[in-house]
PDB file of N, H, CA, C and O in Angstrom:
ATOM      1  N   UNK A   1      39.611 101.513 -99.952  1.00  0.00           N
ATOM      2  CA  UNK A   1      40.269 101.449 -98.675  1.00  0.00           C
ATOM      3  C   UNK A   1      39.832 100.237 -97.875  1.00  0.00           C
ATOM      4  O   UNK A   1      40.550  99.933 -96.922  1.00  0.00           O
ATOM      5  N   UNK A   2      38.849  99.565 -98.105  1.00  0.00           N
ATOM      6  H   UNK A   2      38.266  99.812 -98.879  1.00  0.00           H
ATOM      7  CA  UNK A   2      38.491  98.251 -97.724  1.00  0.00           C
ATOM      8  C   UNK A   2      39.664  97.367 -97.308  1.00  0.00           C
ATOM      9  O   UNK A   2      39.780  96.764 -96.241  1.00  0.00           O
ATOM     10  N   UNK A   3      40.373  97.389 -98.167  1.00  0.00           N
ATOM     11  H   UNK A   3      40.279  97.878 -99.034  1.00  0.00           H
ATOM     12  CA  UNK A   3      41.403  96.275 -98.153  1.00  0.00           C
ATOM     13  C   UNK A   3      42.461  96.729 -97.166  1.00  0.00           C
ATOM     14  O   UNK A   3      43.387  95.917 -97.159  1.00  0.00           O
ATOM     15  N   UNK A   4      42.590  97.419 -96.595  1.00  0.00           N
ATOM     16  H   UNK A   4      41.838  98.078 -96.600  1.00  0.00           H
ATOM     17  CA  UNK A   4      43.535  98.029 -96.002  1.00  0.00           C
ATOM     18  C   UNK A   4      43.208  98.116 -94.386  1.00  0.00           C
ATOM     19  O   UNK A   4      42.183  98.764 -94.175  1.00  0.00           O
ATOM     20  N   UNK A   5      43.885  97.582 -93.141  1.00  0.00           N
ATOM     21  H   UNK A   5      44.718  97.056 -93.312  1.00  0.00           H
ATOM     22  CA  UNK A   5      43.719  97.657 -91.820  1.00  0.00           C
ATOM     23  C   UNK A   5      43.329  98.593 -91.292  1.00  0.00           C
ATOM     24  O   UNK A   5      43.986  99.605 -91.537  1.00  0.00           O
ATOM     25  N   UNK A   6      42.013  98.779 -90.250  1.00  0.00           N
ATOM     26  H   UNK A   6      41.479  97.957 -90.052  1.00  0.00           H
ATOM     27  CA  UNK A   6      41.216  99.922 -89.949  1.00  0.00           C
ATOM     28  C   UNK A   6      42.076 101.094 -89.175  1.00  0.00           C
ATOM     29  O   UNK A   6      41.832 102.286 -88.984  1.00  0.00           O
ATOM     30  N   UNK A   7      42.951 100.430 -88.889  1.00  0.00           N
ATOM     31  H   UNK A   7      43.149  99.462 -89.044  1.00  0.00           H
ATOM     32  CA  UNK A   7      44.013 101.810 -88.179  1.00  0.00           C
ATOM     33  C   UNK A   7      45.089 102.713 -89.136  1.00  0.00           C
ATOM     34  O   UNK A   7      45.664 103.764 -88.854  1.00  0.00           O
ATOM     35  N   UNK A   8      45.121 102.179 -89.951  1.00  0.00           N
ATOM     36  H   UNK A   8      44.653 101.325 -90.180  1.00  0.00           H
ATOM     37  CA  UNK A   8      45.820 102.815 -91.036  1.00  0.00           C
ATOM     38  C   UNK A   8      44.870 103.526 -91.948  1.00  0.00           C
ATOM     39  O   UNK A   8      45.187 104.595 -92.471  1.00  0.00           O
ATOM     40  N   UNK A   9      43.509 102.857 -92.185  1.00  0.00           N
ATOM     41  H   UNK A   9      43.251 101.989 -91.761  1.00  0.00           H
ATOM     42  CA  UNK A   9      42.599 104.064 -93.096  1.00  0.00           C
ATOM     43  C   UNK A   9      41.912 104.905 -92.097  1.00  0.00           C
ATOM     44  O   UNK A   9      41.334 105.962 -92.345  1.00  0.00           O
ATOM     45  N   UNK A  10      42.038 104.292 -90.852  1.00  0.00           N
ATOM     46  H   UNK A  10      42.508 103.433 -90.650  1.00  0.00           H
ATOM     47  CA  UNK A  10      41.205 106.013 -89.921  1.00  0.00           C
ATOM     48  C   UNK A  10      42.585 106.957 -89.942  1.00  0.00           C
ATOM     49  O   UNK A  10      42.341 108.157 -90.063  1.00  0.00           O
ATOM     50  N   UNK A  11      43.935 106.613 -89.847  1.00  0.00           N
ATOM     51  H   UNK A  11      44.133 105.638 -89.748  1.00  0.00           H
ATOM     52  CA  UNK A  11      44.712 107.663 -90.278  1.00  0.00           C
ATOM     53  C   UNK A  11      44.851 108.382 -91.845  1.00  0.00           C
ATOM     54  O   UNK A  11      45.144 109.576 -91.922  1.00  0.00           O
ATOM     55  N   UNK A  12      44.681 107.778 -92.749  1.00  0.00           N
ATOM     56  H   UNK A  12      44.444 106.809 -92.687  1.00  0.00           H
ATOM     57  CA  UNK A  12      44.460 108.312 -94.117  1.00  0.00           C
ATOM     58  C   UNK A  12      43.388 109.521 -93.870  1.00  0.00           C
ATOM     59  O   UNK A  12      43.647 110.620 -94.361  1.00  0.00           O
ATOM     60  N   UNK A  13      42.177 109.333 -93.110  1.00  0.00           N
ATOM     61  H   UNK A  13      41.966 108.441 -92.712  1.00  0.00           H
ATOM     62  CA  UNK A  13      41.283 109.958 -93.190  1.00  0.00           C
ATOM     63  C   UNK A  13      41.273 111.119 -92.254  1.00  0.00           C
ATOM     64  O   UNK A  13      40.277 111.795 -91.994  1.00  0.00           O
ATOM     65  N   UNK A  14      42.231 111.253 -91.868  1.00  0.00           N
ATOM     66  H   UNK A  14      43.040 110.704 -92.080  1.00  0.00           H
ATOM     67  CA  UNK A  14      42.823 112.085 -90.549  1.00  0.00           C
ATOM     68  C   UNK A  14      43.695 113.282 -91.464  1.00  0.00           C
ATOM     69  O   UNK A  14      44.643 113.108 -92.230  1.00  0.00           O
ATOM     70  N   UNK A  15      42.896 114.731 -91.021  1.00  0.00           N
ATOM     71  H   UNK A  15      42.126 114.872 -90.399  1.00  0.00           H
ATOM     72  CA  UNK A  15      44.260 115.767 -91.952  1.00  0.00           C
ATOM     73  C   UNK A  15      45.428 116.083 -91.162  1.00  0.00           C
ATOM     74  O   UNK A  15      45.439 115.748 -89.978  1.00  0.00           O
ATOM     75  N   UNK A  16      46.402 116.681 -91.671  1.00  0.00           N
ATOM     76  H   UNK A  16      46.393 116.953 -92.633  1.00  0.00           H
ATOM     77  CA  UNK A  16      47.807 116.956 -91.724  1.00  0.00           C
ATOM     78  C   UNK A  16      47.860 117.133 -90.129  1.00  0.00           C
ATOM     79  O   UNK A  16      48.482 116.495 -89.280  1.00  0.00           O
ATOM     80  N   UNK A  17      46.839 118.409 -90.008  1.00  0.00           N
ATOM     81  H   UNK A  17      46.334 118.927 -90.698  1.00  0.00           H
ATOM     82  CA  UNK A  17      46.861 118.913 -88.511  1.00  0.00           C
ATOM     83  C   UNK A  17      46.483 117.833 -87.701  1.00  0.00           C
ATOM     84  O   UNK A  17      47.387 117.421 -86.975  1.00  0.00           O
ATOM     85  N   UNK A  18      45.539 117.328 -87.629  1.00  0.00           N
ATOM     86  H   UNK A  18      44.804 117.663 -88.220  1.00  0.00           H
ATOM     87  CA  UNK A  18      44.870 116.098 -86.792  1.00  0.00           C
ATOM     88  C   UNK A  18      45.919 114.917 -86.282  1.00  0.00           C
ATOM     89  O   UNK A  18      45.831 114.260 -85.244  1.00  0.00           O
ATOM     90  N   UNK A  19      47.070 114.826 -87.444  1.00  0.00           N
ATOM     91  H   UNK A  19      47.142 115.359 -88.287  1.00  0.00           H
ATOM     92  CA  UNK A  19      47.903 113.827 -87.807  1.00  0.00           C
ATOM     93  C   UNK A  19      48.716 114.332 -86.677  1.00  0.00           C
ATOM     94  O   UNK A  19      48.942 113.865 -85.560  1.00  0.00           O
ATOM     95  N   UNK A  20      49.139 115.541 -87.348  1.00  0.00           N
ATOM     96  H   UNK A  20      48.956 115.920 -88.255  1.00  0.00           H
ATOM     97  CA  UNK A  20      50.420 116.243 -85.824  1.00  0.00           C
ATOM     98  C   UNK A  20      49.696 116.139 -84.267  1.00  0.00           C
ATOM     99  O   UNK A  20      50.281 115.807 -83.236  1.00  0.00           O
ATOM    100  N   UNK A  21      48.384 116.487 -84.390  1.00  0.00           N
ATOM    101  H   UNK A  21      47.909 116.757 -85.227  1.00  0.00           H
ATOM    102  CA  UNK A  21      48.493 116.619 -82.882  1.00  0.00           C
ATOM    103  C   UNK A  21      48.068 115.396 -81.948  1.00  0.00           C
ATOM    104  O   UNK A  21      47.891 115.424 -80.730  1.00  0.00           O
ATOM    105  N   UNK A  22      47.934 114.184 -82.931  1.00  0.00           N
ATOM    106  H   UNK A  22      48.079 114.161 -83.920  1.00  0.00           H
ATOM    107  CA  UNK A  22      47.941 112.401 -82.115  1.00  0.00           C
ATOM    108  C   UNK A  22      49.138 112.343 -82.379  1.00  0.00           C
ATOM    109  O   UNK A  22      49.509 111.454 -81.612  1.00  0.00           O
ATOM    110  N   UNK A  23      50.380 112.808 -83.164  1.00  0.00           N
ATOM    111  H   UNK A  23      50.078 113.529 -83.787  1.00  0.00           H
ATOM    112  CA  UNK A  23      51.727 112.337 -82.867  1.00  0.00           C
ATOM    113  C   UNK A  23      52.069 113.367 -81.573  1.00  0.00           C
ATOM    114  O   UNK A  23      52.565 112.874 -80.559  1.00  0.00           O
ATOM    115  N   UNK A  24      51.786 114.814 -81.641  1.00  0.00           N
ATOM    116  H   UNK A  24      51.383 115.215 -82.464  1.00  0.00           H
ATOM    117  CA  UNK A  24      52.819 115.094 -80.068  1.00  0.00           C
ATOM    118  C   UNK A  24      51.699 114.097 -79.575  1.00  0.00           C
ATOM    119  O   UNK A  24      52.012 112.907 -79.620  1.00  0.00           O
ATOM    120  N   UNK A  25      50.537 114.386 -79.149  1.00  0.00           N
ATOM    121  H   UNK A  25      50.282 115.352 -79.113  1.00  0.00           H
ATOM    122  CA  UNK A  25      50.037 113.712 -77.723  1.00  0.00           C
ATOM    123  C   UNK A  25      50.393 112.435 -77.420  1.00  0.00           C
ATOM    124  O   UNK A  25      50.437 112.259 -76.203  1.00  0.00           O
ATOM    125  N   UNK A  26      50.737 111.217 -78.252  1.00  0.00           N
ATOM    126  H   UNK A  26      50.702 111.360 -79.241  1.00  0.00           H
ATOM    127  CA  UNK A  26      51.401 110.159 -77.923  1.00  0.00           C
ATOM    128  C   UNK A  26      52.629 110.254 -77.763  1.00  0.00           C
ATOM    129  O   UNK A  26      53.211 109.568 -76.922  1.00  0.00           O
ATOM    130  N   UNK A  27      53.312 111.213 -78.620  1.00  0.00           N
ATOM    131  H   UNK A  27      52.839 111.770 -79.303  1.00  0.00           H
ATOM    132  CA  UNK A  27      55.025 111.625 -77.798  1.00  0.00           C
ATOM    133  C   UNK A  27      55.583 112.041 -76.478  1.00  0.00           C
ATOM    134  O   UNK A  27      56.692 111.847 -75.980  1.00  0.00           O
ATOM    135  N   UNK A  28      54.112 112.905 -75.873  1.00  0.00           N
ATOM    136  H   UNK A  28      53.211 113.062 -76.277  1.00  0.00           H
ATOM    137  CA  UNK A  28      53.906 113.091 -74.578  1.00  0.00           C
ATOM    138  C   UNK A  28      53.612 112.033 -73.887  1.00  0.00           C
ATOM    139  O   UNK A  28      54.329 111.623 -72.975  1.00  0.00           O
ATOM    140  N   UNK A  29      52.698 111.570 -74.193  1.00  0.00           N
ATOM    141  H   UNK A  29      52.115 111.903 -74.935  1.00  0.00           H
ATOM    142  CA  UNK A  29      52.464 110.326 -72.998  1.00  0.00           C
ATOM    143  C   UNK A  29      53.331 108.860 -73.246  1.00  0.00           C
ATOM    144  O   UNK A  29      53.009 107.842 -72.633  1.00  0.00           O
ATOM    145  N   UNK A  30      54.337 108.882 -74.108  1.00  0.00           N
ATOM    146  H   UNK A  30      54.599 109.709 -74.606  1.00  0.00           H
ATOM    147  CA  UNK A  30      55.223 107.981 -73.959  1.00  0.00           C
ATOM    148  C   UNK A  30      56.358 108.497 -73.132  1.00  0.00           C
ATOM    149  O   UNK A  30      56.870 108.036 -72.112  1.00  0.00           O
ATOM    150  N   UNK A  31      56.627 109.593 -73.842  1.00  0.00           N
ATOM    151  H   UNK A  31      56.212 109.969 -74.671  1.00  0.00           H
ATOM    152  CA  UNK A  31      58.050 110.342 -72.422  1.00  0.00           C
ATOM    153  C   UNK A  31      56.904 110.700 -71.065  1.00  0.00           C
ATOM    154  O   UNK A  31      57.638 110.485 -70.100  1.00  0.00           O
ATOM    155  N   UNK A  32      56.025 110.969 -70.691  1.00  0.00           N
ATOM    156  H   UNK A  32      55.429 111.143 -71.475  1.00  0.00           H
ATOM    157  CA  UNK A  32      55.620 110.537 -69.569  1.00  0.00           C
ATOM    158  C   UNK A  32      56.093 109.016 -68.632  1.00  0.00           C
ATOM    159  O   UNK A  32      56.419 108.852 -67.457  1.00  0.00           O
ATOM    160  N   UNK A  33      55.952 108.153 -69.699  1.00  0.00           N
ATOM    161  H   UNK A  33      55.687 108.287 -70.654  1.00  0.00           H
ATOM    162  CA  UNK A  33      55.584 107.132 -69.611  1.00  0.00           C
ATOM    163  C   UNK A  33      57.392 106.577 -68.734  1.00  0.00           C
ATOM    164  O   UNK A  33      57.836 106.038 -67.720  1.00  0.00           O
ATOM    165  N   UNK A  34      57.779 107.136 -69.890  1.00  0.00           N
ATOM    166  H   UNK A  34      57.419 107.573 -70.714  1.00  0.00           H
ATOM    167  CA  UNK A  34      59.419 106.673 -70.150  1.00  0.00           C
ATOM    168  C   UNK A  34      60.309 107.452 -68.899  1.00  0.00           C
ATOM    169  O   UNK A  34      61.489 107.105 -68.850  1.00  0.00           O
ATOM    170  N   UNK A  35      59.851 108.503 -67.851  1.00  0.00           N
ATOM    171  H   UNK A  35      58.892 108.785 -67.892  1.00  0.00           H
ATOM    172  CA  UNK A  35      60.162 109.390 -66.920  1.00  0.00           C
ATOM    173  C   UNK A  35      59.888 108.635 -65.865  1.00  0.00           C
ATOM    174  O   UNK A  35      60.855 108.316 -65.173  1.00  0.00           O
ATOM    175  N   UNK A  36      58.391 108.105 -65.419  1.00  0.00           N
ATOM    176  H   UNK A  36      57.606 108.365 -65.982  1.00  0.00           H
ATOM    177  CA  UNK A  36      57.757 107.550 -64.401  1.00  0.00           C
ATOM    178  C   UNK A  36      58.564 106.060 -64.255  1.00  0.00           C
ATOM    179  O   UNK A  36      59.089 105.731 -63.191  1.00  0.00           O
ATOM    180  N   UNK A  37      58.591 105.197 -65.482  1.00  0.00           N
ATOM    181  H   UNK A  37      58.165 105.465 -66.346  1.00  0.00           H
ATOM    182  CA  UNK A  37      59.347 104.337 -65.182  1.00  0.00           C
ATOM    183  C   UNK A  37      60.776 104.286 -64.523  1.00  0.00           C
ATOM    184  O   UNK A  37      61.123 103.464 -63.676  1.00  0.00           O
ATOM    185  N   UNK A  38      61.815 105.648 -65.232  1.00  0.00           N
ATOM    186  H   UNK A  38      61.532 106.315 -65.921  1.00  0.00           H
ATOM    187  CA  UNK A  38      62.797 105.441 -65.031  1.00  0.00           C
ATOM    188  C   UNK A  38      63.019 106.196 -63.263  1.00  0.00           C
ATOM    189  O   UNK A  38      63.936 105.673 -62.630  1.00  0.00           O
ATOM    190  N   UNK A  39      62.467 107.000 -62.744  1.00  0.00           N
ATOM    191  H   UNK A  39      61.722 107.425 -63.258  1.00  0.00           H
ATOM    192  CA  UNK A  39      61.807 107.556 -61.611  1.00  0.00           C
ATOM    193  C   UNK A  39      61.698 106.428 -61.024  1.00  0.00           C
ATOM    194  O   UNK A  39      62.523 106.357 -60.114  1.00  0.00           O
ATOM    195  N   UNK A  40      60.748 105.053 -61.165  1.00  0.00           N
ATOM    196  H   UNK A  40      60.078 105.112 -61.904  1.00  0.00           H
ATOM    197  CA  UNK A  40      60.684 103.946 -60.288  1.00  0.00           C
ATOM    198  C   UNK A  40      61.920 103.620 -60.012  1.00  0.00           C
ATOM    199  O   UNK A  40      62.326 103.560 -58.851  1.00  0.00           O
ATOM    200  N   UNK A  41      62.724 103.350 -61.142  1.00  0.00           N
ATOM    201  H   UNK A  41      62.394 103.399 -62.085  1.00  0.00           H
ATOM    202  CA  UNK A  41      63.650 102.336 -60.930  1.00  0.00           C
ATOM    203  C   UNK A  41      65.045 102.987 -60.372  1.00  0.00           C
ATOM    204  O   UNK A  41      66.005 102.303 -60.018  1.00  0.00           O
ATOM    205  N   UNK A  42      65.004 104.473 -60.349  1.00  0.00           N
ATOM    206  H   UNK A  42      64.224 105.029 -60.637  1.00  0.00           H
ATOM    207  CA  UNK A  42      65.977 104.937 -59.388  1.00  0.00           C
ATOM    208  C   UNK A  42      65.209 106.209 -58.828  1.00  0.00           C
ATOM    209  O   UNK A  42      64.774 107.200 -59.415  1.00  0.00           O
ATOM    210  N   UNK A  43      65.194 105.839 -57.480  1.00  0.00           N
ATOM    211  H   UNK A  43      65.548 105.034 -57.003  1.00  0.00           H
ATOM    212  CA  UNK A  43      64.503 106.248 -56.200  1.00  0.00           C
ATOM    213  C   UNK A  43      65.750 107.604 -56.143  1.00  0.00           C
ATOM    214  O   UNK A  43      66.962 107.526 -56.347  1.00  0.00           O
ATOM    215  N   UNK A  44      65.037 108.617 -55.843  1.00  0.00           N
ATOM    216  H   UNK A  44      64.053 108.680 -55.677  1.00  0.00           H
ATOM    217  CA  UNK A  44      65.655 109.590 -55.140  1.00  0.00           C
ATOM    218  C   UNK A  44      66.939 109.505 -53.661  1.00  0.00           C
ATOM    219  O   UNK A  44      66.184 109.538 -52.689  1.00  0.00           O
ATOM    220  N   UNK A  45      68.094 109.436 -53.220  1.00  0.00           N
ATOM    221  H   UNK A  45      68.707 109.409 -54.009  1.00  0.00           H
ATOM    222  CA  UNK A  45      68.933 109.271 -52.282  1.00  0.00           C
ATOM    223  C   UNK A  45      68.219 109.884 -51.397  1.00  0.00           C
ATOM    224  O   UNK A  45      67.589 110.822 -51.886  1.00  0.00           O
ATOM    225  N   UNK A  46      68.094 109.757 -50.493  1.00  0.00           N
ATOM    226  H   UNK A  46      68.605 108.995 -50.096  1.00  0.00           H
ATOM    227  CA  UNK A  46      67.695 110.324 -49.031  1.00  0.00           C
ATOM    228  C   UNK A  46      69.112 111.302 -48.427  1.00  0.00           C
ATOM    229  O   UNK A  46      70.294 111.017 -48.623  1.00  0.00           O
ATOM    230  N   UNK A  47      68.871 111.848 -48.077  1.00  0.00           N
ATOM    231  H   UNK A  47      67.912 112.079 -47.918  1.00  0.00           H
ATOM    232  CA  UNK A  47      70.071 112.788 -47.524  1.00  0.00           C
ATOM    233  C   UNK A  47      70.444 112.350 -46.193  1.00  0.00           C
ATOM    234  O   UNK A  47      69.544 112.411 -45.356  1.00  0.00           O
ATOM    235  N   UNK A  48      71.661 111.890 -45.787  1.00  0.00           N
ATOM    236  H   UNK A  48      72.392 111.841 -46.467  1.00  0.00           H
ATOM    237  CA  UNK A  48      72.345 111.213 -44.458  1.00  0.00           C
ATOM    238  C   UNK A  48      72.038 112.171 -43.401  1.00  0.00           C
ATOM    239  O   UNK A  48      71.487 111.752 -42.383  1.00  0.00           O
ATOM    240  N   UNK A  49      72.297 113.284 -43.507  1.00  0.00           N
ATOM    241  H   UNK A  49      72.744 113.625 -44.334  1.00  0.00           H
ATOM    242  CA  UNK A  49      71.990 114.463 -41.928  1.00  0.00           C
ATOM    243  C   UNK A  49      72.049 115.872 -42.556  1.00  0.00           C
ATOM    244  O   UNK A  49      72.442 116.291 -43.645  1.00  0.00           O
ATOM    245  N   UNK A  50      71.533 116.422 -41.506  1.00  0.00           N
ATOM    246  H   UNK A  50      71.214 116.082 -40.621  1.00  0.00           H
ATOM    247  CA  UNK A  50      71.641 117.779 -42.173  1.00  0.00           C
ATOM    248  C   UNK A  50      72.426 118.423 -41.568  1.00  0.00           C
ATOM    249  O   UNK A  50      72.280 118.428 -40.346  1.00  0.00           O
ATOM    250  N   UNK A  51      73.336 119.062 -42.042  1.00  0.00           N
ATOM    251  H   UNK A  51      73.454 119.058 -43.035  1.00  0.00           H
ATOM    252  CA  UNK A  51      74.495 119.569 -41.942  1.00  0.00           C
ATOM    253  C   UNK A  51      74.639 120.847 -40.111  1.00  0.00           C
ATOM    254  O   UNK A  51      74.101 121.949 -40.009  1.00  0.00           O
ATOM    255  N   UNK A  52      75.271 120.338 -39.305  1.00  0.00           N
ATOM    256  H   UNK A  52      75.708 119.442 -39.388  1.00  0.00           H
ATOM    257  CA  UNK A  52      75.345 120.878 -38.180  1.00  0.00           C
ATOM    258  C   UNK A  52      76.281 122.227 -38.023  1.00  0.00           C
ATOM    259  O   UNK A  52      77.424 122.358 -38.460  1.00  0.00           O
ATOM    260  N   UNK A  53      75.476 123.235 -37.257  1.00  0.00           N
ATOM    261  H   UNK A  53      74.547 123.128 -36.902  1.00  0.00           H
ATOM    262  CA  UNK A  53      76.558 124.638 -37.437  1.00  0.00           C
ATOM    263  C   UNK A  53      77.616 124.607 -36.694  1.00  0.00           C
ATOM    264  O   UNK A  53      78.431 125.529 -36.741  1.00  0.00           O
TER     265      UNK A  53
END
């Protein structure tokens, strides 16, 4: 495994389960990621008045 880039043999060395649960947790914190951005870039409308009886 020498020959091979250290991020790819610390995953070889990683079991099945270990494997699944750094893929959700980076699936989470990319759709985190991917929410907050899109949240910046469209701001909530403010509401014009509130409706009079």
């Amino acid at each position: 495994m020498a020959d091979k880039p250290g991020y790819i043999a610390t995953m070889i060395c990683l079991t099945k389960q270990e494997q699944l649960v750094l893929c959700i947790v980076l699936g989470l914190l990319l759709t985190g990621w991917a929410v907050k951005t899109y949240r910046t870039a469209h701001p909530p409308v403010a509401a014009a008045r509130p409706a009079t009886p």
